[in-house]
C-alpha positions in Angstrom: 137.0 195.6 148.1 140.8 197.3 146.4 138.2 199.1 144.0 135.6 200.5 146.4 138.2 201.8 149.4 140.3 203.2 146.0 137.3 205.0 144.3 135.4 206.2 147.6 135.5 209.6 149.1 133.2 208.5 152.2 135.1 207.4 155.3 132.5 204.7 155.5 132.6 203.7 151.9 136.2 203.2 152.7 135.7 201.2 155.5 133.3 198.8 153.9 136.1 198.2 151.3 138.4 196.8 153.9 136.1 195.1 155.4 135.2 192.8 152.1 139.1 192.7 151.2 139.6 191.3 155.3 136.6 188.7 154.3 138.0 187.8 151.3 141.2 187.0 152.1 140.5 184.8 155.2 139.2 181.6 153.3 142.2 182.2 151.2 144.7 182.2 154.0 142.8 179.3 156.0 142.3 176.9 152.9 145.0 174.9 153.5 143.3 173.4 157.0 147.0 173.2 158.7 146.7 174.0 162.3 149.6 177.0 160.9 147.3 178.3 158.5 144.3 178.4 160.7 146.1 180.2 163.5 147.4 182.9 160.7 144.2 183.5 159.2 142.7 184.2 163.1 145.6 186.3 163.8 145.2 188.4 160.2 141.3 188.4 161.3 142.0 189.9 164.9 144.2 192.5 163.7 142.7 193.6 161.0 139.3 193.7 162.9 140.7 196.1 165.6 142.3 198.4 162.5 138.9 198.8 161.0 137.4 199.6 164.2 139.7 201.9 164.8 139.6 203.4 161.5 135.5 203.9 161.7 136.0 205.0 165.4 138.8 208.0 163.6 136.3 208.6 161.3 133.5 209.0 163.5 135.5 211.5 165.9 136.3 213.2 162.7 133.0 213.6 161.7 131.4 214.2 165.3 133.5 217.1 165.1 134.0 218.7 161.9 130.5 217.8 160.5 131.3 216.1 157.5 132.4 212.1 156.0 134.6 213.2 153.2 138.0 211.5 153.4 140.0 214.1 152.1 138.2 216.7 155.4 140.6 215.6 158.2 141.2 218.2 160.0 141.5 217.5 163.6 145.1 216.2 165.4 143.1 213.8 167.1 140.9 211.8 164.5 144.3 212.0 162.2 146.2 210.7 165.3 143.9 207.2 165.1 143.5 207.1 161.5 147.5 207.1 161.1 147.7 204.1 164.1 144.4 202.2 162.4 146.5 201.9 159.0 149.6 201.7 160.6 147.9 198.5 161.9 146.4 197.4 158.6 149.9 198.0 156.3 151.9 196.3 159.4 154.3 199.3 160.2 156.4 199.2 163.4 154.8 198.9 165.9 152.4 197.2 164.6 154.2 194.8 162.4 154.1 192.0 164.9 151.2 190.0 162.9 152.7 190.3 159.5 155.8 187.4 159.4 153.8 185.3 161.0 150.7 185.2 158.8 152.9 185.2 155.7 154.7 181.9 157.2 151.2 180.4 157.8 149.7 180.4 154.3 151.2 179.5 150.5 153.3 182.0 148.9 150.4 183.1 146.4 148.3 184.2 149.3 151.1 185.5 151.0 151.9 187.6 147.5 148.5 188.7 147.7 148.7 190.0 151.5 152.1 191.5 150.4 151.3 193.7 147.5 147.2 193.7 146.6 145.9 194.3 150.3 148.3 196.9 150.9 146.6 198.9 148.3 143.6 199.9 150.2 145.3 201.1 153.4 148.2 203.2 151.7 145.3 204.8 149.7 144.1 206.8 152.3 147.2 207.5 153.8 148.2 209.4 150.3 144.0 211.0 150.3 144.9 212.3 153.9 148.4 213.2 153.3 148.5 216.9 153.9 146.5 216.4 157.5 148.6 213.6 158.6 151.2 214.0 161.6 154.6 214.0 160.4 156.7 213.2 163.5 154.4 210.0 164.2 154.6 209.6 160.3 158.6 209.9 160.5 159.4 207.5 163.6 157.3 205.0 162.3 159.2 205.3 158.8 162.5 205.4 160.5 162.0 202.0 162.9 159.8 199.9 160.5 163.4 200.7 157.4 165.1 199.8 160.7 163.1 196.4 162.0 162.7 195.4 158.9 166.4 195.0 158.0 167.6 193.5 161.4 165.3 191.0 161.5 165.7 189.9 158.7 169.2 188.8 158.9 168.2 186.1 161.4 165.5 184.4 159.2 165.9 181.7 156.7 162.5 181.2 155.7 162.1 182.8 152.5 158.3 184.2 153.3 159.5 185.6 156.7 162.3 187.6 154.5 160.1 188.9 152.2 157.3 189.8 155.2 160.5 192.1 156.8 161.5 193.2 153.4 158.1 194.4 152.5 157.8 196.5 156.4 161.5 198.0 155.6 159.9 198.9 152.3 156.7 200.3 153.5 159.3 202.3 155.9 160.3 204.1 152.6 157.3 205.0 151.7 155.9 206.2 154.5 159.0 208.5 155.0 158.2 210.6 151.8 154.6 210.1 151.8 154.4 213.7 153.6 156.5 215.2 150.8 155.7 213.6 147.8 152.8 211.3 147.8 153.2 210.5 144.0 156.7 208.6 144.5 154.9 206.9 147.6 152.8 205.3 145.0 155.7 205.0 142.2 157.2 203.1 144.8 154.4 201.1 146.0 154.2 199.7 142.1 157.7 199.1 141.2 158.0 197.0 145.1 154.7 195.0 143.6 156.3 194.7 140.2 159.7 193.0 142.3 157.9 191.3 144.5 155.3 189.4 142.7 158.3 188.2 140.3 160.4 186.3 143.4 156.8 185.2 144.9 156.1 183.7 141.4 159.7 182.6 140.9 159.6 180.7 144.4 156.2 179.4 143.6 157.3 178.1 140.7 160.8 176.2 142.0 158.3 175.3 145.4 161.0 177.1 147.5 160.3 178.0 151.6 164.0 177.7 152.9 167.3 178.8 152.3 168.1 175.0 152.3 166.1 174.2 149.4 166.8 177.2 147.6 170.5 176.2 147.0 169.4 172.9 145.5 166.7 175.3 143.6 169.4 176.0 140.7 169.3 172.6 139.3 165.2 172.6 138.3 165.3 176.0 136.8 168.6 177.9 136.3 167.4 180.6 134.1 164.9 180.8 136.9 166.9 181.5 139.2 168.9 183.6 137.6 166.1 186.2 137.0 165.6 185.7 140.8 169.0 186.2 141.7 168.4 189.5 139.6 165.0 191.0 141.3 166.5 190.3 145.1 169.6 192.4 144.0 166.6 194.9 142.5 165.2 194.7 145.6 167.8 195.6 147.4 168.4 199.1 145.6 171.4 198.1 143.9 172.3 201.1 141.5 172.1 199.7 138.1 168.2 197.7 138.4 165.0 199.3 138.7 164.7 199.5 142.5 167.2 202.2 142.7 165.1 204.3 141.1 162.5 205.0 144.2 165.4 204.9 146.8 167.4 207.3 144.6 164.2 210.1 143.7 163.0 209.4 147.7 166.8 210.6 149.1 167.1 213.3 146.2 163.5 214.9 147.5 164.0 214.3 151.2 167.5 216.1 150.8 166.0 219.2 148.9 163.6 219.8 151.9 166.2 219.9 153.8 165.6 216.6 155.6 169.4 215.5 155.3 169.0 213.5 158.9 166.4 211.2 157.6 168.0 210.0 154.4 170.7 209.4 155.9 169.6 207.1 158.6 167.5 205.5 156.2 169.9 205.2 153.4 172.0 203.6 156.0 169.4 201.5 157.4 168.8 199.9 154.4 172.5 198.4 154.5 170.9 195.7 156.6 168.2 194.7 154.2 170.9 194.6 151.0 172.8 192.0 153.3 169.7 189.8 153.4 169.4 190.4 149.8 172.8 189.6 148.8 172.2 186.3 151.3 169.3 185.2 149.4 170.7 185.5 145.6 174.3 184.3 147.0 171.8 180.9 147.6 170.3 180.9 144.6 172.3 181.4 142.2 176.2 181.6 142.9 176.3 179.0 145.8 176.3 174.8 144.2 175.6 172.6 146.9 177.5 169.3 147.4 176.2 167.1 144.5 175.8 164.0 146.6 173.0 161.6 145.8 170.6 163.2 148.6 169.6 166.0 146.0 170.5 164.4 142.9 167.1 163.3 142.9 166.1 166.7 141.8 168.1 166.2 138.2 165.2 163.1 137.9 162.3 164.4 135.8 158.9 162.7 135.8 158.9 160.5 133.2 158.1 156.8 133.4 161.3 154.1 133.9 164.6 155.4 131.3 165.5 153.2 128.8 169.1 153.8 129.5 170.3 150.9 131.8 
């Protein structure tokens, strides 16, 4: 589905390739059979259903009017004003973001690594193939409250997947506030974001963490582990020295050499409230030792058979 929406220059091509990647991912979400996982999978299913009808319905209009299917052809305000809400829907931008934390708390973190990285590939696709037609104050606003709501929401979680679901619409926030000006570091920071975040997903897979709680005990199955964790949330955050400086540093440097000083700003700014999150989780991880009383001492146990020390 990734391949076909990636490689197409047919709006309905496109559509057909979000349409398997939506099928596909359902059973994935819903394979679990917890009442959670079911409601998640019918909420990604509803949402994603009224995206793709929008998107054909943009596409038709487009079409209707300009005479031709090609993706790249979007020339009227109107058909680029729904195609820009339709993936606005799909990526889970503000206003549309609503869906997003909740699915990712319904379903295991692989999946949820899957809906955070893979099945944003599609949608942000033919954002950058309609880039030069798109309308930059709806493209800006969105940009400016999804870096926003994705940072103050966060603060209030402790479940590790609903952190990472407001982490990943602050992120998207950054993306979509150069994507007008330079698509290429859209995608540069697309990849380096699926780089991060597929190493805490697998990190927390691996420790079986959901919670804050159960993070802080986290450090005494895998400290190395968690190290490297502690590491890629501080990368996450934009701290200057890791790799996810590097997008938040080029995105600031090109928004302030076309003059858009106001922007960077507020979003340099608003990101403050997503490093605080950050610095929560890998304070957790890491530098915090819980009290070693024998309620999580049974995590020192491995699983071998009865010790021979008596």
């Amino acid at each position: 589905g990734t391949t076909i929406t990636t490689t197409s220059n047919h709006w309905m091509m496109a559509w057909t390739g979000l349409e398997i990647n939506t099928l596909a991912i359902i059973p994935l979400i819903s394979k679990s059979h917890h009442p959670r996982a079911i409601e998640a999978a019918i909420k990604y299913f509803l949402v994603q259903a009224a995206a793709s009808a929008l998107l054909l319905f943009s596409s038709m209009i487009n079409a209707w009017l300009s005479g031709q299917w090609d993706i790249a052809q979007m020339t009227h305000p109107a058909p680029c004003l729904l195609m820009t809400t339709a993936i606005a829907m799909k990526l889970g931008l503000v206003p549309f973001h609503f869906w997003f934390p909740e699915v990712l708390q319904g379903t295991s973190l692989i999946t949820a690594l899957l809906l955070s990285t893979l099945m944003k590939l599609p949608p942000l696709t033919l954002l950058l193939l309609t880039s030069h037609s798109l309308n930059p104050t709806l493209l800006t606003i969105m940009a400016v409250s999804s870096t926003a709501l994705g940072g103050w929401m966060g603060l209030n979680q402790t479940q590790t997947r609903k952190i990472l679901a407001f982490s990943s619409i602050s992120h998207l926030g950054w993306m979509a506030a150069i994507l007008l000006y330079y698509p290429k570091l859209t995608l540069l920071t697309f990849y380096l974001y699926t780089m991060m975040t597929t190493t805490v997903f697998l990190a927390l897979n691996t420790t079986k963490t959901l919670n804050l709680k159960t993070m802080m005990i986290a450090w005494t199955k895998a400290p190395m582990l968690n190290t490297t964790l502690m590491l890629t949330l501080l990368s996450l955050a934009g701290l200057p020295p890791l790799t996810g400086f590097l997008p938040k540093w080029l995105i600031l440097q090109e928004l302030t050499s076309q003059e858009l000083t106001p922007l960077a700003t507020t979003i340099a700014m608003l990101s403050l409230l997503g490093l605080f999150f950050y610095l929560r989780l890998a304070y957790h991880s890491t530098i915090t030792l819980p009290p070693n009383s024998t309620t999580h001492m049974n995590q020192w146990h491995t699983n071998n058979p009865a010790s021979t020390i008596i």
